[in-house]
N, C-alpha and C positions, 0 to 999 in steps of 0.2 A: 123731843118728839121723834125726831130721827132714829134715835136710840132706840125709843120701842117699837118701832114700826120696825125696824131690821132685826129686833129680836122677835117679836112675832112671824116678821120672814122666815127665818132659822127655823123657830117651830114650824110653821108649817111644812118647810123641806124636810126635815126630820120625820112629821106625820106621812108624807109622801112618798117618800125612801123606805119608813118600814112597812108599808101599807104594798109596795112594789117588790120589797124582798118577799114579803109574805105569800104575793102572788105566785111568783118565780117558785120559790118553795115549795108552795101548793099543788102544782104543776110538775115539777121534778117527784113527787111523794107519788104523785097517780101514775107517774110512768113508772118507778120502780114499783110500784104495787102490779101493773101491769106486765110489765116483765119478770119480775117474779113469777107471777102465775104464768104465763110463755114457758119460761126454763121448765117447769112444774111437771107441764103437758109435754114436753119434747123428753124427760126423763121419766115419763112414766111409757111414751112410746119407746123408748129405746131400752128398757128396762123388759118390753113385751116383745119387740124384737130379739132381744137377749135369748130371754125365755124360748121363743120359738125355736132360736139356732142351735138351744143346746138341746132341745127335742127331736133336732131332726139329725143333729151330728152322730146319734149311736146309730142309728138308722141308716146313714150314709156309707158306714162301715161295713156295716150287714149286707148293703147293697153291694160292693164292690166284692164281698168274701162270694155272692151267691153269683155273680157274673162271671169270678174265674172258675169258679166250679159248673156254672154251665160254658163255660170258654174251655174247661177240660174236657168237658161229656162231649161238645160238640167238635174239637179238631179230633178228639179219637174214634170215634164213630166213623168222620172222616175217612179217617188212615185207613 
């Protein structure tokens, strides 16, 4: 009688144990789904950041060539 009562015991640990990994699992599966999508959204912002800098980078060249060329008109005018 002992015998089956502590092998039912077992089982029921057993059903207990998978039934709590499952949980744990369950839980770990919605956070990586979760961050997954997180990483998703921060590489689609940095991807349009990207985008921006390299739109504004020929631009900023432009600007610099058209500055020393009014930095020339204006010291000789000066003189």
């Amino acid at each position: 009688m002992t015998l089956f009562a502590l092998t039912w015991f077992g089982v029921g640990c057993w059903c207990a144990c998978f039934w709590w990994m499952h949980r744990i699992s369950s839980r770990q599966d919605a956070m990586l789904k979760e961050l997954h999508e997180m990483t998703q959204r921060i590489e689609q912002l940095s991807q349009a950041g990207h985008d921006l800098i390299r739109d504004v980078h020929p631009q900023v060249g432009e600007i610099k060539e058209h500055v020393e060329t009014v930095k020339e008109a204006v010291s000789t005018e000066k003189s």
